[in-house]
PDB file of N, CA, C, O and CB in Angstrom:
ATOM      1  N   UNK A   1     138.304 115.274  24.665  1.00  0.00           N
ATOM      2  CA  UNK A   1     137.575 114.875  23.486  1.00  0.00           C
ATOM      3  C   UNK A   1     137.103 113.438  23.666  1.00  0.00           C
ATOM      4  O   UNK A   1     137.901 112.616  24.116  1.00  0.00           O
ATOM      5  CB  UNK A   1     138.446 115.025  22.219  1.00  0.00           C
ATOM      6  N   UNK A   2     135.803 113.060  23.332  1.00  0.00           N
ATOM      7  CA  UNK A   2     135.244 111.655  23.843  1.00  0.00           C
ATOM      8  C   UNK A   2     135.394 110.932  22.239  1.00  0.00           C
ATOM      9  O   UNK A   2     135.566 111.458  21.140  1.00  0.00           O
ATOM     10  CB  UNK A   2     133.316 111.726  24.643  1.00  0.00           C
ATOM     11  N   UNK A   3     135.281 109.846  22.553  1.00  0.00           N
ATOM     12  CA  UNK A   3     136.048 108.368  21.590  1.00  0.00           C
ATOM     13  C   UNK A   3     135.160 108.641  20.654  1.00  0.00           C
ATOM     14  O   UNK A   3     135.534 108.566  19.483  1.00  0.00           O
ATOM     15  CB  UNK A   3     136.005 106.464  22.191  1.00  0.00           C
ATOM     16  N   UNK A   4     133.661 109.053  20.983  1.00  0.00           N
ATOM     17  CA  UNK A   4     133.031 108.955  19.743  1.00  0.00           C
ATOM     18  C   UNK A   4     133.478 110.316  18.358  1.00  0.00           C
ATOM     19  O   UNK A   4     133.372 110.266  17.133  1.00  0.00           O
ATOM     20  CB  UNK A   4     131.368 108.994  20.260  1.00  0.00           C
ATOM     21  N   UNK A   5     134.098 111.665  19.507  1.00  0.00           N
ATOM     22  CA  UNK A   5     134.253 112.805  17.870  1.00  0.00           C
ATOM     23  C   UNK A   5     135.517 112.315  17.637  1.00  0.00           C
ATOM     24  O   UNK A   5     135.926 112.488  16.488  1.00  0.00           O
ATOM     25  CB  UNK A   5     134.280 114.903  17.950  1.00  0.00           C
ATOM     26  N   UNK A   6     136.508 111.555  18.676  1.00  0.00           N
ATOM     27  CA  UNK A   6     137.650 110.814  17.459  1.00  0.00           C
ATOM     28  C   UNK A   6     137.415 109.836  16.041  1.00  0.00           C
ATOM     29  O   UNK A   6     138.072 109.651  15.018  1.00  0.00           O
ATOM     30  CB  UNK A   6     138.508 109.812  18.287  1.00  0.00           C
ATOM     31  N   UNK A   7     136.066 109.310  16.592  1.00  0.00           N
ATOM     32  CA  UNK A   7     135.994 108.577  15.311  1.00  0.00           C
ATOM     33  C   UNK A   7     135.054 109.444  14.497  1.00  0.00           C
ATOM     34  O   UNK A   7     134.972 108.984  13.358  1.00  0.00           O
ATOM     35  CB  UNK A   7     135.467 107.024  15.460  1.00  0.00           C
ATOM     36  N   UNK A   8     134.508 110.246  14.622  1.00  0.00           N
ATOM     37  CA  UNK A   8     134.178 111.193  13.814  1.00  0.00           C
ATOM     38  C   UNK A   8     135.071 111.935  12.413  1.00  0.00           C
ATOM     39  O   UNK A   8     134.967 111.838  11.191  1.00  0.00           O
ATOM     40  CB  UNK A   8     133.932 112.019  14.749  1.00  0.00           C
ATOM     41  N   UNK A   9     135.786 112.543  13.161  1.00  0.00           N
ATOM     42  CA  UNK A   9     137.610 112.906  12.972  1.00  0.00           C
ATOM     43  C   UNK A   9     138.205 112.071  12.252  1.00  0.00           C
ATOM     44  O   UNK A   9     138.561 112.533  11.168  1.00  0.00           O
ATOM     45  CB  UNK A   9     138.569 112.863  14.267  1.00  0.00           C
ATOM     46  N   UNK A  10     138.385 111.295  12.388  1.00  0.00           N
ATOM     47  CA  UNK A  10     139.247 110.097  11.798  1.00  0.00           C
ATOM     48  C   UNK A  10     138.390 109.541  10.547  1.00  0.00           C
ATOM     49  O   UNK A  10     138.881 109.484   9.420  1.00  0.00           O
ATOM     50  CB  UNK A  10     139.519 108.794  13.016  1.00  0.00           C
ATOM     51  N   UNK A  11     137.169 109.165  10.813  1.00  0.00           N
ATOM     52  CA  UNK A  11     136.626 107.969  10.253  1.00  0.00           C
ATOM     53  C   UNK A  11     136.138 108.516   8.380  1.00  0.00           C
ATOM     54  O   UNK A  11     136.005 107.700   7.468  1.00  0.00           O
ATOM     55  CB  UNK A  11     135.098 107.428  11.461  1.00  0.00           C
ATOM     56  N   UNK A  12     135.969 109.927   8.238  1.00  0.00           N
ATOM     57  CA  UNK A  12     136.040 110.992   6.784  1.00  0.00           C
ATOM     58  C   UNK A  12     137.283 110.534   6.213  1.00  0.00           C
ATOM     59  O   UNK A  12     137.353 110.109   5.059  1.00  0.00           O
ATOM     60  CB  UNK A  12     136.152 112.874   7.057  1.00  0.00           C
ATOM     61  N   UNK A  13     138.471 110.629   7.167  1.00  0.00           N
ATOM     62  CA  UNK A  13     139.933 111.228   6.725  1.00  0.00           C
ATOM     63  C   UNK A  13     140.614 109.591   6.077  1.00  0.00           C
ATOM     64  O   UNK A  13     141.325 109.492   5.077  1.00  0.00           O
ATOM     65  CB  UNK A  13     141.042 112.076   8.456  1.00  0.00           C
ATOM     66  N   UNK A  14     140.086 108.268   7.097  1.00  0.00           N
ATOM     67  CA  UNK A  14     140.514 107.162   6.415  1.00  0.00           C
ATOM     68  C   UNK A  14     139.559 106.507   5.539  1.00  0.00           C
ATOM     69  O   UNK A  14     139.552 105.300   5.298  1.00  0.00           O
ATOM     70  CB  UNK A  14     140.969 106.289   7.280  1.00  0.00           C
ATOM     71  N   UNK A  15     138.768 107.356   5.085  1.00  0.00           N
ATOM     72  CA  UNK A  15     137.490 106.698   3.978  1.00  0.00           C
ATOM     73  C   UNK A  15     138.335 107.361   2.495  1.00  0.00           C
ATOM     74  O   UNK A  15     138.527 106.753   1.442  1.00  0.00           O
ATOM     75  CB  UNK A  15     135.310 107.615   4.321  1.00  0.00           C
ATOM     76  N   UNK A  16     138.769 108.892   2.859  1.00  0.00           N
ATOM     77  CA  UNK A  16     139.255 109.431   1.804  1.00  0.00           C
ATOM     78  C   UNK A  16     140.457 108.659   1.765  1.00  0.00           C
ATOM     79  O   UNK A  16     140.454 108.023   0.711  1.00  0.00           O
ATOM     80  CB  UNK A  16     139.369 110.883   1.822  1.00  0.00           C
ATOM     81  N   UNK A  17     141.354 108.456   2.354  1.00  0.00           N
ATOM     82  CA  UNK A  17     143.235 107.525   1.976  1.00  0.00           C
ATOM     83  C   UNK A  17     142.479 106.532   1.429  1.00  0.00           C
ATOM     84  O   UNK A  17     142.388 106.677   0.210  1.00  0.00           O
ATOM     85  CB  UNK A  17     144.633 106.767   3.554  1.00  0.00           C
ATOM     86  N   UNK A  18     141.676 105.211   2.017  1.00  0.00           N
ATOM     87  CA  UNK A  18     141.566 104.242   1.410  1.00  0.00           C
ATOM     88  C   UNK A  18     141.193 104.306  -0.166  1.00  0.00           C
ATOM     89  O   UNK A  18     141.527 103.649  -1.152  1.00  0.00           O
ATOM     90  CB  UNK A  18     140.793 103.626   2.132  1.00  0.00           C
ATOM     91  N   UNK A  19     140.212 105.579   0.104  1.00  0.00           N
ATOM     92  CA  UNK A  19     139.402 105.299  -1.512  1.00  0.00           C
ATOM     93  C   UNK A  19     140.829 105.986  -2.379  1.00  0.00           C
ATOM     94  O   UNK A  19     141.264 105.231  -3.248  1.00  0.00           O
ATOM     95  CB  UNK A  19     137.382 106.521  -1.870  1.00  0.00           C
ATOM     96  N   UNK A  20     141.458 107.117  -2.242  1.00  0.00           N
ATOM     97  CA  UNK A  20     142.695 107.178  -3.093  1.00  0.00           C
ATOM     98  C   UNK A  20     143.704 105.971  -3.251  1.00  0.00           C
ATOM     99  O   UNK A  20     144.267 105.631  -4.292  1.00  0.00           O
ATOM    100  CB  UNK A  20     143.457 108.252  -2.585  1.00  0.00           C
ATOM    101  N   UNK A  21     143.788 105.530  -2.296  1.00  0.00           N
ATOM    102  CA  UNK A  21     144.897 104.101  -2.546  1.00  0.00           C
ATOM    103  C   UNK A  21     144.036 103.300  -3.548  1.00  0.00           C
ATOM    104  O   UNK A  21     144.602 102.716  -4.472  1.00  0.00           O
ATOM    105  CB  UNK A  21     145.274 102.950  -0.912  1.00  0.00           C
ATOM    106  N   UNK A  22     142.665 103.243  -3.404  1.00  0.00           N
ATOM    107  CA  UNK A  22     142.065 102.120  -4.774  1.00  0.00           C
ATOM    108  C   UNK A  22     142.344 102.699  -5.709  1.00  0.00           C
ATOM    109  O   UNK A  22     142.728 101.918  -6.579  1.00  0.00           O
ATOM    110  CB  UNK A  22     140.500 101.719  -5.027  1.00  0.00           C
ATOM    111  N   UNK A  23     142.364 104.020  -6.114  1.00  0.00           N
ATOM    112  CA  UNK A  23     142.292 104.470  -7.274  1.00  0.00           C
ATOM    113  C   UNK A  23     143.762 104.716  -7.925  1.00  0.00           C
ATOM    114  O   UNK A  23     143.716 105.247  -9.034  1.00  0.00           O
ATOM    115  CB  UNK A  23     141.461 105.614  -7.185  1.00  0.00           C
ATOM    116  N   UNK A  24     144.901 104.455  -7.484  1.00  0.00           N
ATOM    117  CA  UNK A  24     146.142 104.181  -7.388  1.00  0.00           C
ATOM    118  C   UNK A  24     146.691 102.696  -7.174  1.00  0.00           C
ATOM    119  O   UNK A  24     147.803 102.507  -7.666  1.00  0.00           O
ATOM    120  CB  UNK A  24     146.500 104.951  -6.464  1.00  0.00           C
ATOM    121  N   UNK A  25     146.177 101.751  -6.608  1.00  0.00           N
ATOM    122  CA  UNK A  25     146.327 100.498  -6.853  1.00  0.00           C
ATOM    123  C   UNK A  25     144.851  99.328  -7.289  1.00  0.00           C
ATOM    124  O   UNK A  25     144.291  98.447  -6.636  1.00  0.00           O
ATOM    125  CB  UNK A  25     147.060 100.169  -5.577  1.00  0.00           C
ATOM    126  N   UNK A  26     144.607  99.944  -8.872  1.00  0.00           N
ATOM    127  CA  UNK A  26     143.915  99.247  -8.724  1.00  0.00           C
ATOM    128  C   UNK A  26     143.757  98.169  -9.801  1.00  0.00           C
ATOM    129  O   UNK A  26     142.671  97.685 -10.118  1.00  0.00           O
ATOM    130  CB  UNK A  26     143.078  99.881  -8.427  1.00  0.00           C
ATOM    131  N   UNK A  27     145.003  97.821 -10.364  1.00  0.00           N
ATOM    132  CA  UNK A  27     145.103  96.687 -11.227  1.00  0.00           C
ATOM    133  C   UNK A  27     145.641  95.714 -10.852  1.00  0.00           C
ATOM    134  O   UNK A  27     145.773  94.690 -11.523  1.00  0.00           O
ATOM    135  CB  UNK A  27     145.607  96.862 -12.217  1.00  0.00           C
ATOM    136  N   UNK A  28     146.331  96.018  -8.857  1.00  0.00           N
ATOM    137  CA  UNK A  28     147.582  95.259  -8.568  1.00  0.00           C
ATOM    138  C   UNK A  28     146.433  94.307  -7.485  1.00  0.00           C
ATOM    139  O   UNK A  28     145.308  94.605  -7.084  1.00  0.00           O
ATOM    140  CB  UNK A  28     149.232  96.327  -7.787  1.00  0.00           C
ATOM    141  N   UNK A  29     147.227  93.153  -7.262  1.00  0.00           N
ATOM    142  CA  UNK A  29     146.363  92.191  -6.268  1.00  0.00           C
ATOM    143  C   UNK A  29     146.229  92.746  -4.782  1.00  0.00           C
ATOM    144  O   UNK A  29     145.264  92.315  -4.151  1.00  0.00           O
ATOM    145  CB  UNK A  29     147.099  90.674  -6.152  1.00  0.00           C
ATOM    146  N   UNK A  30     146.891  93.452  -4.282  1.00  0.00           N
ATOM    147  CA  UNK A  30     146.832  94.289  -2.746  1.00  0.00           C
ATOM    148  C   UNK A  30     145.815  95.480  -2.701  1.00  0.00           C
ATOM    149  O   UNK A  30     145.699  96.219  -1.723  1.00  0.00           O
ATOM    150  CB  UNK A  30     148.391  95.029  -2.353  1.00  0.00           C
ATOM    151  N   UNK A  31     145.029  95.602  -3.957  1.00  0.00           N
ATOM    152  CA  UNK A  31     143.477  96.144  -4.135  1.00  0.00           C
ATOM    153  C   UNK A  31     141.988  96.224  -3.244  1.00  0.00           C
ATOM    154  O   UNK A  31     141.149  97.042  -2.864  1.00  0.00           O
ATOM    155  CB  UNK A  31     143.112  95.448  -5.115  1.00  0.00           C
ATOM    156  N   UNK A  32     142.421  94.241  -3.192  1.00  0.00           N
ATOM    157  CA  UNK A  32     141.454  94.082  -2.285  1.00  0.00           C
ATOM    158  C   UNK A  32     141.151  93.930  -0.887  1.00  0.00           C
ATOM    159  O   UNK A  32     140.212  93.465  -0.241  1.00  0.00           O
ATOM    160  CB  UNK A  32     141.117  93.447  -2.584  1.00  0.00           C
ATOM    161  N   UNK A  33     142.440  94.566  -0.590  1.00  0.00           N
ATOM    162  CA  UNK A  33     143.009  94.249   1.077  1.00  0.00           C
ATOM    163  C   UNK A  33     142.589  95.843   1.285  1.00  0.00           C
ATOM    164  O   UNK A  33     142.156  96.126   2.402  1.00  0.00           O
ATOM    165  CB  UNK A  33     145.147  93.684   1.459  1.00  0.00           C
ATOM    166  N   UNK A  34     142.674  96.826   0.378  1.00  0.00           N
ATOM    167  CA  UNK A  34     142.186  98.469   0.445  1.00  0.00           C
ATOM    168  C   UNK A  34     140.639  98.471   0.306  1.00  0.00           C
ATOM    169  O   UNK A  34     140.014  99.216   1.059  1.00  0.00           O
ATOM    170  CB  UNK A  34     142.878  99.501  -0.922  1.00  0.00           C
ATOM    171  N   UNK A  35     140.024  97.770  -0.513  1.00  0.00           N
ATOM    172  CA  UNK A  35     138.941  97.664  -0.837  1.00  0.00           C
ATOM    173  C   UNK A  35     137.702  97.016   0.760  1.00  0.00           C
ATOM    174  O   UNK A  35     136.578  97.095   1.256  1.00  0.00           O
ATOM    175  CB  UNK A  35     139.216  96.712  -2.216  1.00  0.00           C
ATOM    176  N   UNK A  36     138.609  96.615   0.841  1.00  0.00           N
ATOM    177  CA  UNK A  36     138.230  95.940   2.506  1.00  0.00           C
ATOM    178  C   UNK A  36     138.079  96.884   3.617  1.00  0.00           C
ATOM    179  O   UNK A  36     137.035  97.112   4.228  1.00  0.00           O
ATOM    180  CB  UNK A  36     139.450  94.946   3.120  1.00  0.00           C
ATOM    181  N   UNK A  37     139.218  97.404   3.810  1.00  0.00           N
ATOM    182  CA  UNK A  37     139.388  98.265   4.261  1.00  0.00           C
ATOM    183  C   UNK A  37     138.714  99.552   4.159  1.00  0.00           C
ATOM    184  O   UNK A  37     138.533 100.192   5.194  1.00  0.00           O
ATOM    185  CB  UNK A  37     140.237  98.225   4.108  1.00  0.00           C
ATOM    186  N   UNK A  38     138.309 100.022   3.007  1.00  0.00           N
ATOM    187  CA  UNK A  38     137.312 101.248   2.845  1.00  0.00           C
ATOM    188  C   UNK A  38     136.117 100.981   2.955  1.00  0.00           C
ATOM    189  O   UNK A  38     135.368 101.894   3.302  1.00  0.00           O
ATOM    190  CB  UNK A  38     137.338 101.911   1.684  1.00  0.00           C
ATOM    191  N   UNK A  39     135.612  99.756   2.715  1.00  0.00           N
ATOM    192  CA  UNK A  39     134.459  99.641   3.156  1.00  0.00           C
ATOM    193  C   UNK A  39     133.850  99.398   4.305  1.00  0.00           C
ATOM    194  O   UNK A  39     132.705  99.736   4.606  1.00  0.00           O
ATOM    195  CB  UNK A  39     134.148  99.091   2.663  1.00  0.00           C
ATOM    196  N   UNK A  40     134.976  98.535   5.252  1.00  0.00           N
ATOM    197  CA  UNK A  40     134.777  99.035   6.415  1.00  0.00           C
ATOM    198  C   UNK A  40     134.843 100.058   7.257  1.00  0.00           C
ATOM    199  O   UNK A  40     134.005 100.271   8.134  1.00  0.00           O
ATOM    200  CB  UNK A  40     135.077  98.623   6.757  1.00  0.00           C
ATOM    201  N   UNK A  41     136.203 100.995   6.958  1.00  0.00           N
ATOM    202  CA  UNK A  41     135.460 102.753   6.747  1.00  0.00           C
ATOM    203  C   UNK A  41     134.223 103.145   6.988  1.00  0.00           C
ATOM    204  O   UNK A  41     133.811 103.609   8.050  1.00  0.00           O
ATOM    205  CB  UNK A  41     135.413 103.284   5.400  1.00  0.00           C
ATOM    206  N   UNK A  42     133.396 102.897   5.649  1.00  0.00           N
ATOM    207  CA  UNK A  42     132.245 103.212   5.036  1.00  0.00           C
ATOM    208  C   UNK A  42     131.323 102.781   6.019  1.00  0.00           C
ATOM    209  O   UNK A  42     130.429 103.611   6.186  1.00  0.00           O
ATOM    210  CB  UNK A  42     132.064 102.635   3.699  1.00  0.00           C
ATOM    211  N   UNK A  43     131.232 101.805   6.703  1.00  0.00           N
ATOM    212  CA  UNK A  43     130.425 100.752   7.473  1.00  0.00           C
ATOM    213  C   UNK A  43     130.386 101.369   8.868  1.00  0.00           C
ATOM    214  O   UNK A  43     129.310 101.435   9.461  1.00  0.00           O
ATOM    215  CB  UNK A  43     131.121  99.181   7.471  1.00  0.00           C
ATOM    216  N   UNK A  44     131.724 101.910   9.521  1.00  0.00           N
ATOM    217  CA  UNK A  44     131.856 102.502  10.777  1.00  0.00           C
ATOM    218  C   UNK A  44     131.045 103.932  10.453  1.00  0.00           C
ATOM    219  O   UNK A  44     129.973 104.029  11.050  1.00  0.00           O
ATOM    220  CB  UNK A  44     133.527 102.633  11.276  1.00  0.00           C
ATOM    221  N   UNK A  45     131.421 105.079   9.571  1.00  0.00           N
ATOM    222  CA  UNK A  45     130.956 105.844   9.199  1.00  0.00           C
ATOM    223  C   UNK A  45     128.810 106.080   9.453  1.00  0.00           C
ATOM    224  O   UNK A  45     128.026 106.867   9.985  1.00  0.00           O
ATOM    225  CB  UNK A  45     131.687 105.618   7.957  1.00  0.00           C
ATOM    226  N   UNK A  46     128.790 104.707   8.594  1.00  0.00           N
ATOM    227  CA  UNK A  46     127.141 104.618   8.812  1.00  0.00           C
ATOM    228  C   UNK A  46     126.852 104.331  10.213  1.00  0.00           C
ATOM    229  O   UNK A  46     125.972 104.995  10.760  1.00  0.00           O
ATOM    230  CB  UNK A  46     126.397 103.414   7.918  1.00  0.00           C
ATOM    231  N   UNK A  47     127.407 103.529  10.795  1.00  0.00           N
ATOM    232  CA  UNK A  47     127.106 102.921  11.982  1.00  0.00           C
ATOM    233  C   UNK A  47     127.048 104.015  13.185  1.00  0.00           C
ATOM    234  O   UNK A  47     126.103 104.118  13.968  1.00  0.00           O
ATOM    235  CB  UNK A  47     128.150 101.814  12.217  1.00  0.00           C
ATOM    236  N   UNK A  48     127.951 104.628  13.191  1.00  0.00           N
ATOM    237  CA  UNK A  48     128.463 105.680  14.228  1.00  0.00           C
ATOM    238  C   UNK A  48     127.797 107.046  13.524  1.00  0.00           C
ATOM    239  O   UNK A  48     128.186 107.959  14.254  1.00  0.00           O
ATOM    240  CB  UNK A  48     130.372 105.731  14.382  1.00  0.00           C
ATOM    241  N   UNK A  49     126.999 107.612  12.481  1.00  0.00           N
ATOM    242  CA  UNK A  49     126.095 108.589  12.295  1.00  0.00           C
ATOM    243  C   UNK A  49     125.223 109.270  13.187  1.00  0.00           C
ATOM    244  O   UNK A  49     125.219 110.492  13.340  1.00  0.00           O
ATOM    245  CB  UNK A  49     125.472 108.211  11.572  1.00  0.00           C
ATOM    246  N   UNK A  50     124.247 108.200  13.963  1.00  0.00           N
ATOM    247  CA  UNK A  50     122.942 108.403  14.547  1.00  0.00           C
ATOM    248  C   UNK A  50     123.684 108.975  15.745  1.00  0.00           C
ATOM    249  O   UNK A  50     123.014 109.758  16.418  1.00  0.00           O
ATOM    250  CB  UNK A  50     121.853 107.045  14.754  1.00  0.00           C
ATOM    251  N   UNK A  51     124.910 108.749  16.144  1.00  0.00           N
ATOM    252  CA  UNK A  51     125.519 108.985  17.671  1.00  0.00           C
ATOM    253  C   UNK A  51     126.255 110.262  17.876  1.00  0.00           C
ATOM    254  O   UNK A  51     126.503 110.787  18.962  1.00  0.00           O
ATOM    255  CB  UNK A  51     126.574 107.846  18.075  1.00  0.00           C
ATOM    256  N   UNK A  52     126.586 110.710  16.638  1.00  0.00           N
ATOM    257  CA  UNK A  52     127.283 112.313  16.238  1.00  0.00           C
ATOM    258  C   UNK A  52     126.633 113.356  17.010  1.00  0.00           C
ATOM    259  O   UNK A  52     125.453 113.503  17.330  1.00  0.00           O
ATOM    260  CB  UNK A  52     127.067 112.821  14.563  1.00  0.00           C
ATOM    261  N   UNK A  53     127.552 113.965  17.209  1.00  0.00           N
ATOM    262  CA  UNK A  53     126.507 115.518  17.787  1.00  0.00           C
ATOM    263  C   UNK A  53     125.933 116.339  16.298  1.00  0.00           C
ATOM    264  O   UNK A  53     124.716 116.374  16.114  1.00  0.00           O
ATOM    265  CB  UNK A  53     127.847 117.057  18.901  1.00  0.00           C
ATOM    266  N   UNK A  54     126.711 116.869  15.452  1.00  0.00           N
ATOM    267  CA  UNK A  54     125.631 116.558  14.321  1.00  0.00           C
ATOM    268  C   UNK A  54     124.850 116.026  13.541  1.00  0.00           C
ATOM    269  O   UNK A  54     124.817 116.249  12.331  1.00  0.00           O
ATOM    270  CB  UNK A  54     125.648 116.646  13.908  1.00  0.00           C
ATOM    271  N   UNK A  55     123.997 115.115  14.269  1.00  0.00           N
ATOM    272  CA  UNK A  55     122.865 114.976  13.947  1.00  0.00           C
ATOM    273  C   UNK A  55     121.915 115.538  14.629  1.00  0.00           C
ATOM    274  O   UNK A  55     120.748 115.314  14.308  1.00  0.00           O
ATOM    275  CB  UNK A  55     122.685 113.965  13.842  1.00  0.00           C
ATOM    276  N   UNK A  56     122.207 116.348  15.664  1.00  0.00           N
ATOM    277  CA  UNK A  56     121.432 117.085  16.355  1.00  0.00           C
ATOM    278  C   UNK A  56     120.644 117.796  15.662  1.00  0.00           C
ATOM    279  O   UNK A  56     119.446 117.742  15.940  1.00  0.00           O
ATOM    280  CB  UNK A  56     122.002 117.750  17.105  1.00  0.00           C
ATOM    281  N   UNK A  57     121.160 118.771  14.427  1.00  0.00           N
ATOM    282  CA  UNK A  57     120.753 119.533  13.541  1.00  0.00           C
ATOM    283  C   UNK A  57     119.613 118.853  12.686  1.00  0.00           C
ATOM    284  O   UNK A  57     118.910 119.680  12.106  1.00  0.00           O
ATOM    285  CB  UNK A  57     121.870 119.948  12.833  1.00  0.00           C
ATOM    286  N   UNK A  58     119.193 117.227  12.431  1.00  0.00           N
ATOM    287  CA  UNK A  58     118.268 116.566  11.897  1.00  0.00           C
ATOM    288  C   UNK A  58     117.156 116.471  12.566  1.00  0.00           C
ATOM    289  O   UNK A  58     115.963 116.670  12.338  1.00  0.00           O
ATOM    290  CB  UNK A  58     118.632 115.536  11.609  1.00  0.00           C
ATOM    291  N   UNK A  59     117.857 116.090  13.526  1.00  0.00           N
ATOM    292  CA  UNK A  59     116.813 116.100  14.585  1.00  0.00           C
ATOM    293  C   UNK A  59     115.827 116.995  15.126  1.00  0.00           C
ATOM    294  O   UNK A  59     114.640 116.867  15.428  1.00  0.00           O
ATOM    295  CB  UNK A  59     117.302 115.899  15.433  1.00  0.00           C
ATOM    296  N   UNK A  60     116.799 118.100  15.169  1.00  0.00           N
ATOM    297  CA  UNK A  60     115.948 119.887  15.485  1.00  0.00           C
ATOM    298  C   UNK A  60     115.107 119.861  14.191  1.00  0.00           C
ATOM    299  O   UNK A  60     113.918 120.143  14.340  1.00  0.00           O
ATOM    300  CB  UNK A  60     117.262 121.712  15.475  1.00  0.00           C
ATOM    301  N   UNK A  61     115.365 119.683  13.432  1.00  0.00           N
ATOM    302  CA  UNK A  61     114.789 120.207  12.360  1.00  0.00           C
ATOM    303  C   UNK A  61     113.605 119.381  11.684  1.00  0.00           C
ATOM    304  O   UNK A  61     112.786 119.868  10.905  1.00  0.00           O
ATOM    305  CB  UNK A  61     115.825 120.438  11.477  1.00  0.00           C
ATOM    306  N   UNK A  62     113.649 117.873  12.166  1.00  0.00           N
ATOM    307  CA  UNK A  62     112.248 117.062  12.260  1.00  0.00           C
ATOM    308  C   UNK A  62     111.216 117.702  13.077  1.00  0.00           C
ATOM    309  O   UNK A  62     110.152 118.130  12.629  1.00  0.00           O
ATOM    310  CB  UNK A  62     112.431 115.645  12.882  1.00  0.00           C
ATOM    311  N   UNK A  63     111.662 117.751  14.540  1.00  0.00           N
ATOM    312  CA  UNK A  63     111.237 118.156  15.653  1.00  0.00           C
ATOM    313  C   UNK A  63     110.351 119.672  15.424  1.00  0.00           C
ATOM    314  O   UNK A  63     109.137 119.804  15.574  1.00  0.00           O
ATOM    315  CB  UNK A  63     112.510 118.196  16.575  1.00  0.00           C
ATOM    316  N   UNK A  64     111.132 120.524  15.106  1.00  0.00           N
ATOM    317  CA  UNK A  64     110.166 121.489  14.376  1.00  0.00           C
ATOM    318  C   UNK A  64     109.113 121.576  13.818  1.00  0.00           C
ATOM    319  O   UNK A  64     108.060 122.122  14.148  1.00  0.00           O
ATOM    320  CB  UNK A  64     110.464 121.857  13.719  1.00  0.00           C
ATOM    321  N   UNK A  65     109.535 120.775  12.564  1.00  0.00           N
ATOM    322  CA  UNK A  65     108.005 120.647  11.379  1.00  0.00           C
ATOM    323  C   UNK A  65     107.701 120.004  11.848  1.00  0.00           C
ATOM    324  O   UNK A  65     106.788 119.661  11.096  1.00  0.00           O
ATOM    325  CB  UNK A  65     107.779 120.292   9.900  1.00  0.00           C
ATOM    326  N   UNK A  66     107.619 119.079  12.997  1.00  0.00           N
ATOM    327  CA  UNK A  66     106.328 118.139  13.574  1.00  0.00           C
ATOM    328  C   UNK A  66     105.650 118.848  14.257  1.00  0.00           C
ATOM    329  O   UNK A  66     104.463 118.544  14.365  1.00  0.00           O
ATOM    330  CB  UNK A  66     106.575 116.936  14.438  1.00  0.00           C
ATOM    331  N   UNK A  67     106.181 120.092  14.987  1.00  0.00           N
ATOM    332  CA  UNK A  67     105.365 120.829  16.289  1.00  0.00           C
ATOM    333  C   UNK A  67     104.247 121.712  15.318  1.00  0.00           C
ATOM    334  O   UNK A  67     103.039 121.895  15.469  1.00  0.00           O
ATOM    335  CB  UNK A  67     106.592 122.080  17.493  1.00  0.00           C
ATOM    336  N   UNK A  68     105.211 122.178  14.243  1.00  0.00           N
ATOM    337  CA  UNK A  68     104.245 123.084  13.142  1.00  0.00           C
ATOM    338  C   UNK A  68     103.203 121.939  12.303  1.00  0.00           C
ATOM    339  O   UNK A  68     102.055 122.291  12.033  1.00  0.00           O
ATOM    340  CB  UNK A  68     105.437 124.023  11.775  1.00  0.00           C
ATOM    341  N   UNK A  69     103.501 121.107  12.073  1.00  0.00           N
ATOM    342  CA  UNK A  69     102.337 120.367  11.697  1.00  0.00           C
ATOM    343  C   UNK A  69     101.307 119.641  12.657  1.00  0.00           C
ATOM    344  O   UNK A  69     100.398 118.951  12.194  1.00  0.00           O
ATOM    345  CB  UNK A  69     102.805 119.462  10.915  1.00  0.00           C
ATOM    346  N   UNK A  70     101.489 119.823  13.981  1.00  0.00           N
ATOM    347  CA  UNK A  70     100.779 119.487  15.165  1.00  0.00           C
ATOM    348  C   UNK A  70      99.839 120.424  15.491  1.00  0.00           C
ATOM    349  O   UNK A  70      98.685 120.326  15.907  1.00  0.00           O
ATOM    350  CB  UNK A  70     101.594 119.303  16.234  1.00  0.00           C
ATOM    351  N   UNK A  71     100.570 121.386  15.217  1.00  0.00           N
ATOM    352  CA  UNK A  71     100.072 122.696  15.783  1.00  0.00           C
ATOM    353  C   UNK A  71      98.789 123.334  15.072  1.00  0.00           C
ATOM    354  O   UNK A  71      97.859 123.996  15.532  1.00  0.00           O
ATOM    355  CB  UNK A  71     101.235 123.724  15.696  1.00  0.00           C
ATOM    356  N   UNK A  72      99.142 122.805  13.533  1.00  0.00           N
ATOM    357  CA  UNK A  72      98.127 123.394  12.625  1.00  0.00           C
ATOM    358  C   UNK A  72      96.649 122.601  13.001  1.00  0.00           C
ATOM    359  O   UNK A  72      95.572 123.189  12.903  1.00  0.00           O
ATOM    360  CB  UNK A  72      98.640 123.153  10.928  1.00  0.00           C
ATOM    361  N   UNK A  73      96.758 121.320  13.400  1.00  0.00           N
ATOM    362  CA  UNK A  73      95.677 120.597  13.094  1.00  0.00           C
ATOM    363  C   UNK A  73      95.136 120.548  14.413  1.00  0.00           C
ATOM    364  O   UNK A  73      94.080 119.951  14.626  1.00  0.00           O
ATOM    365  CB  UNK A  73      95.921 119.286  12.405  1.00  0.00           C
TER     366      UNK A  73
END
């Protein structure tokens, strides 16, 4: 398995813990040390998107309606 579908794998599973720990600590001052933390989550998540093997499926599927709209004209 290559480093990038580990963080694939992983990177859903610690977006969901972090965001439950905010919603469970979130009147206490160690909030924003989770809050940090999920958003950097959030940040790897975006970052590491374009590199997924599913996005292949976006891609096919641009790639398509461009050939059919090429094709027409």
């Amino acid at each position: 398995m290559e480093s990038i579908d580990r963080i694939f794998l992983f990177t859903p599973l610690l977006v969901a813990i972090t965001g439950i720990a905010l919603l469970t600590m979130r009147p206490r001052a160690v909030m924003y040390a989770f809050q940090l933390m999920s958003l950097s989550f959030i940040g790897l998540l975006f970052i590491s998107a374009p590199y997924r093997k599913f996005i292949h499926l976006a891609y096919r599927c641009v790639s398509i309606a461009r050939y059919h709209q090429e094709k027409d004209h």
